[in-house]
C-alpha positions as a printed Julia matrix, in Angstrom:
318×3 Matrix{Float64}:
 30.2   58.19  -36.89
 27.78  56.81  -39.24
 28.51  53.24  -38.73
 28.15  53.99  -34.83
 25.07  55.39  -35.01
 24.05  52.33  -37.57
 24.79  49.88  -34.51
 23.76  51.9   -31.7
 19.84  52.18  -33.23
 20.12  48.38  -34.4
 21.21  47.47  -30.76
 18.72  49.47  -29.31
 15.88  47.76  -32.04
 17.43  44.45  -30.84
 16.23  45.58  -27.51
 20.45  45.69  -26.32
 21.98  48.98  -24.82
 22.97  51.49  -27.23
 26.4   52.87  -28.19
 25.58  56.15  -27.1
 24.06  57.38  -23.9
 19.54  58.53  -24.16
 18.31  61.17  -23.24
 14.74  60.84  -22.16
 11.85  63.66  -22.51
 11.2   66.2   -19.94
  8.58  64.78  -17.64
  5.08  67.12  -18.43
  4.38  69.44  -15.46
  3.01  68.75  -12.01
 -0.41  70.01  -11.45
 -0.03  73.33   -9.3
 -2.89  73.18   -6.94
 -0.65  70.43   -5.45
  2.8   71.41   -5.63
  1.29  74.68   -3.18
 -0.59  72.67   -1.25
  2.28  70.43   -0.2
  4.37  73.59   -0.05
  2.06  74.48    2.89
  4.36  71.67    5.36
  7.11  73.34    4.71
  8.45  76.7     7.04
  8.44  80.08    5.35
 12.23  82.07    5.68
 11.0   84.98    4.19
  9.33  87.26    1.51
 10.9   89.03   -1.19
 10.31  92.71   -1.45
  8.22  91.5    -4.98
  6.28  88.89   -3.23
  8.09  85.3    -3.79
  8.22  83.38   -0.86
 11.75  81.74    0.6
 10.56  78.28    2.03
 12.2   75.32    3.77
 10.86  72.41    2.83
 11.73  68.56    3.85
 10.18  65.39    2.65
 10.69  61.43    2.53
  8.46  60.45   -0.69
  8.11  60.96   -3.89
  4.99  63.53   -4.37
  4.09  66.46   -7.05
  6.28  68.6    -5.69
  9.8   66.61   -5.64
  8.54  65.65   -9.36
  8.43  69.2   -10.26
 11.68  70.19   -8.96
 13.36  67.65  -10.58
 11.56  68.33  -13.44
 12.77  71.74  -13.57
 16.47  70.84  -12.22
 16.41  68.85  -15.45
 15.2   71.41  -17.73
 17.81  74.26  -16.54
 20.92  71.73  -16.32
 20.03  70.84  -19.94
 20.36  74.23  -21.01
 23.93  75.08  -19.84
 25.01  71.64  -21.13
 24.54  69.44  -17.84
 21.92  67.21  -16.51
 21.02  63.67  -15.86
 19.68  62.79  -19.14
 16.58  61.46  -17.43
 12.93  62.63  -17.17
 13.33  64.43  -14.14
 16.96  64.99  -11.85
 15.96  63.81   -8.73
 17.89  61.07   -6.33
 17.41  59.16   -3.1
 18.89  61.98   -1.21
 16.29  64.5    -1.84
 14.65  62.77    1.11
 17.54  62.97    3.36
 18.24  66.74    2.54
 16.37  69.67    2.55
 14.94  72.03    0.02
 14.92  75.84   -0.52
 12.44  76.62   -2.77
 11.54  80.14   -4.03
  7.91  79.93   -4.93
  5.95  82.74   -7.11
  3.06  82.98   -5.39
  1.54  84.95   -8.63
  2.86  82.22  -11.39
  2.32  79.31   -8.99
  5.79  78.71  -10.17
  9.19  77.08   -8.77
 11.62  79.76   -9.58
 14.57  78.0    -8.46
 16.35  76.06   -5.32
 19.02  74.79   -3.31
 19.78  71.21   -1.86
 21.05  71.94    1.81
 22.12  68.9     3.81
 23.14  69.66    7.5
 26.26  66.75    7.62
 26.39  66.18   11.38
 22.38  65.08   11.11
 22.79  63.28    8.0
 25.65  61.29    9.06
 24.53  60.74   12.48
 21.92  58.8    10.8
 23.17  57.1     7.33
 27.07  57.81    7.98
 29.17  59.24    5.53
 27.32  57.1     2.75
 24.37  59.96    3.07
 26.15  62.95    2.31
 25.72  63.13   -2.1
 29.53  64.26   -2.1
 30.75  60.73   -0.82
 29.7   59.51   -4.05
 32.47  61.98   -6.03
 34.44  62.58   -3.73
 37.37  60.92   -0.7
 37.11  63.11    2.33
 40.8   62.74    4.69
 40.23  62.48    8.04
 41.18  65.81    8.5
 37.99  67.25    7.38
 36.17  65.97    9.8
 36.23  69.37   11.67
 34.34  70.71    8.48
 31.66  68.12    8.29
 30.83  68.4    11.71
 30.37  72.48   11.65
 29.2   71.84    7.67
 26.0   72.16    5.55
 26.55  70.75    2.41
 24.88  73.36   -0.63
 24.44  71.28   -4.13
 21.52  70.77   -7.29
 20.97  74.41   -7.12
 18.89  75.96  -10.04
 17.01  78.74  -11.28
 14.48  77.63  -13.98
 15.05  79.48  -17.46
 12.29  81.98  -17.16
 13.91  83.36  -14.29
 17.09  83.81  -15.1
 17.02  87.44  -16.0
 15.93  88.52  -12.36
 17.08  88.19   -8.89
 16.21  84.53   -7.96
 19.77  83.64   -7.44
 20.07  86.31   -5.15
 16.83  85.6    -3.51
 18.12  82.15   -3.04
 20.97  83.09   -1.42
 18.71  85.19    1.05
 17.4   82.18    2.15
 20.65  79.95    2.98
 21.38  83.37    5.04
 18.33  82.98    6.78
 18.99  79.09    7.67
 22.38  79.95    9.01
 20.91  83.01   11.51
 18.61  79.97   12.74
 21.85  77.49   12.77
 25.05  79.44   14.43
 26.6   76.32   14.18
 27.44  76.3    10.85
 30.65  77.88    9.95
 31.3   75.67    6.58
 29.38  75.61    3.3
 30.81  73.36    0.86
 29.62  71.39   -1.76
 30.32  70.72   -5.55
 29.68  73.21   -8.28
 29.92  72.14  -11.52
 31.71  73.35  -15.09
 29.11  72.53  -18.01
 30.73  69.82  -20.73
 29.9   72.24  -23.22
 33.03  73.96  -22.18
 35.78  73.26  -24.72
 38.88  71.61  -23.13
 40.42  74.82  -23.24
 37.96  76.76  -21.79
 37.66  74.31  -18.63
 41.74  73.94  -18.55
 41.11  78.47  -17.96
 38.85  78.42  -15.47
 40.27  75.47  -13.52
 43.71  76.55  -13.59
 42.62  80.08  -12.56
 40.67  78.98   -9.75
 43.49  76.6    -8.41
 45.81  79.31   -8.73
 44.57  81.82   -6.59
 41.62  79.46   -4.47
 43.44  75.75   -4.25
 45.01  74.18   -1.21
 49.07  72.5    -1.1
 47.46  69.27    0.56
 43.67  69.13   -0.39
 41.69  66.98    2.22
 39.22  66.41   -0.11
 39.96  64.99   -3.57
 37.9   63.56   -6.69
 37.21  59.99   -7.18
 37.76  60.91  -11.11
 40.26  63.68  -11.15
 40.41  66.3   -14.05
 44.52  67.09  -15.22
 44.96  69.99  -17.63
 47.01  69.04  -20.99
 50.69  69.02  -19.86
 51.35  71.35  -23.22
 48.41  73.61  -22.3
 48.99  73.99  -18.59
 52.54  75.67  -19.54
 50.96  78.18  -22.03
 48.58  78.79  -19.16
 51.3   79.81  -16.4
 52.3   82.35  -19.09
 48.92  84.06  -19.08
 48.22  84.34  -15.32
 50.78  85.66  -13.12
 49.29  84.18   -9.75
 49.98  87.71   -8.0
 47.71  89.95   -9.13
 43.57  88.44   -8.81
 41.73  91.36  -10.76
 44.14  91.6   -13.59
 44.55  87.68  -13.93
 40.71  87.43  -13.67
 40.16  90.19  -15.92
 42.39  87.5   -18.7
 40.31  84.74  -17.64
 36.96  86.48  -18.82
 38.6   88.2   -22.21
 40.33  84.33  -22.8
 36.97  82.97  -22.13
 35.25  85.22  -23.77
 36.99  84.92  -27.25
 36.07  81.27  -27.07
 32.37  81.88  -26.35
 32.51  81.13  -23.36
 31.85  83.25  -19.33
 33.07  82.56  -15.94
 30.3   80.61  -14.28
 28.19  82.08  -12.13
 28.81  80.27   -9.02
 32.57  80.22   -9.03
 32.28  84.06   -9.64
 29.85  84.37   -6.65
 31.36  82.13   -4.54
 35.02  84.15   -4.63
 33.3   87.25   -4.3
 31.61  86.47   -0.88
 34.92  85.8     1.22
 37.83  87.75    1.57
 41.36  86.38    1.25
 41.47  82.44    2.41
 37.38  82.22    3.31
 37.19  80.1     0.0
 38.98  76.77   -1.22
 38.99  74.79   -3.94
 40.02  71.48   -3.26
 39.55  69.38   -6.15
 38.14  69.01   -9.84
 37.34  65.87  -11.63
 34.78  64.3   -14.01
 30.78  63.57  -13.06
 30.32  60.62  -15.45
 26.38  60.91  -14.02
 25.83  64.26  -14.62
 26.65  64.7   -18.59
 30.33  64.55  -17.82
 30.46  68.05  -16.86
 33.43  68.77  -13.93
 32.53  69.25  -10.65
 34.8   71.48   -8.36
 34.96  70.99   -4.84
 34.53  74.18   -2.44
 34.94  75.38    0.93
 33.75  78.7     2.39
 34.12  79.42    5.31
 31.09  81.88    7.6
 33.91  83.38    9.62
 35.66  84.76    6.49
 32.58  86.4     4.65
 33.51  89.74    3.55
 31.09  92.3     6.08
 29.27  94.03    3.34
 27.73  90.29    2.24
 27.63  89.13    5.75
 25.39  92.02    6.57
 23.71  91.55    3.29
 22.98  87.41    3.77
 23.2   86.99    6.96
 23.02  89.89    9.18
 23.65  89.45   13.34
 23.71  86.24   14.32
């Protein structure tokens, strides 16, 4: 280790790439006056019941308020683990999708958002090339029925202040108040990722779990990097979950987790929770070399297979 280090600062004094990957400081913060007055072009969804506003929000350059979010993407991947490693998380196709932002009004604050990319538009325009997911992932031909009824979700956050209160919640609010606009969505999909700080243990539990009871015989979308489980490990795992019972094997997943230090993530929790029986799928896992090596897992809900207590709840009559 020493001797790597040794060469990877004498490369980098050389003015050479280093051994090891940088990670660059957080960019400072935007100035707020204009992140809410270029909030202004965007349409308001909704209001909270404690005053944060639910806004859709498109743009094609680079201004305060893309900074900002990537700013604070960057800051609140770092902390579970994940992140780009650069000043700010922000790509090319933040100006192909669009944004919803919860703002606090009283902070001036970005609480969190979503990426949301309606596929039919986006590859209308830039083909399949625009979608983010073509970049991790092979789509079959025979999903072609899902990207034309799809919006792809991704790059959600909730910025660290914020994470003991409802702006997850509140987020999901809004995506439920694009899809009463948009009828013709039935599919959300995207990639939701497993922090590298999980030990290889702890991601072999929760993706073996979550193939058991949410993966699909012939996936029809599948990782340009694949993850595989440790042959010797994925045997002592069919001993632990029985595949027939979902609250008592999950119930093993969070104590198994839990004695390594570890919890079920929050979007693979939330995600299974929404559907009932065969409204979510998992199609793949594999490795985000981009995104601190943390595992990204490929998944399907489908609108028509929401459970009616969260329909009601998200969505309501549409």
């Amino acid at each position: 280790i020493v001797k790597l280090l040794r060469k990877h600062f004498y490369n980098i004094a050389k003015g050479k790439k280093g051994i090891f990957k940088s990670v660059n400081e957080i960019a400072l913060p935007e100035p707020r006056s204009e992140i809410k007055n270029e909030l202004k072009s965007g349409v308001e969804l909704g209001t909270t019941f404690d005053g944060k506003k639910i806004i859709l929000y498109e743009g094609t350059k680079m201004n305060a308020l893309f900074r900002e979010i990537g700013r604070l993407r960057e800051i609140s991947f770092r902390q579970v683990g994940e992140g780009s490693g650069k000043k700010r998380d922000i790509d090319d196709y933040d100006f192909i999708y669009k944004h919803l932002i919860l703002w606090d009004e009283e902070a001036l604050e970005i609480a969190g958002a979503y990426r949301i990319g309606v596929c039919k538009e986006i590859i209308d325009v830039y083909g399949i090339e625009g979608l983010y997911t073509s970049t991790l992932f092979d789509y079959d031909i025979r999903f072609q029925p899902y990207l034309t009824q799809g919006l792809e979700l991704g790059r959600s956050f909730v910025q660290p202040r914020y994470w003991n209160s409802r702006a997850l919640d509140y987020l999901w609010q809004g995506i439920g108040a694009y899809l009463r606009q948009h009828p013709e969505i039935r599919y959300l999909f995207g990639p939701v990722s497993l922090s590298a700080s999980f030990t290889e243990e702890a991601k072999a539990l929760v993706v073996y779990f979550y193939r058991l009871y949410f993966g699909v015989e012939e996936p029809l979308v599948k990782h340009k990097e694949p993850y595989r489980i440790d042959e010797e490990f994925h045997s002592h795992l069919a001993i632990i979950f029985t595949g027939d019972d979902y609250r008592a094997d999950l119930k093993c997943l969070k104590e198994a987790l839990e004695i390594r230090g570890f919890s079920i993530p929050v979007l693979y929790k939330q995600y299974a929770e929404v559907c009932e029986e065969g409204g979510m799928q998992l199609m793949d896992f594999g490795v985000d070399r981009d995104f601190n090596e943390c595992l990204d897992g490929f998944i399907v809900v489908d609108l028509q297979r929401l459970k009616p207590s969260k329909r009601k709840r998200y969505i309501g009559d549409r």
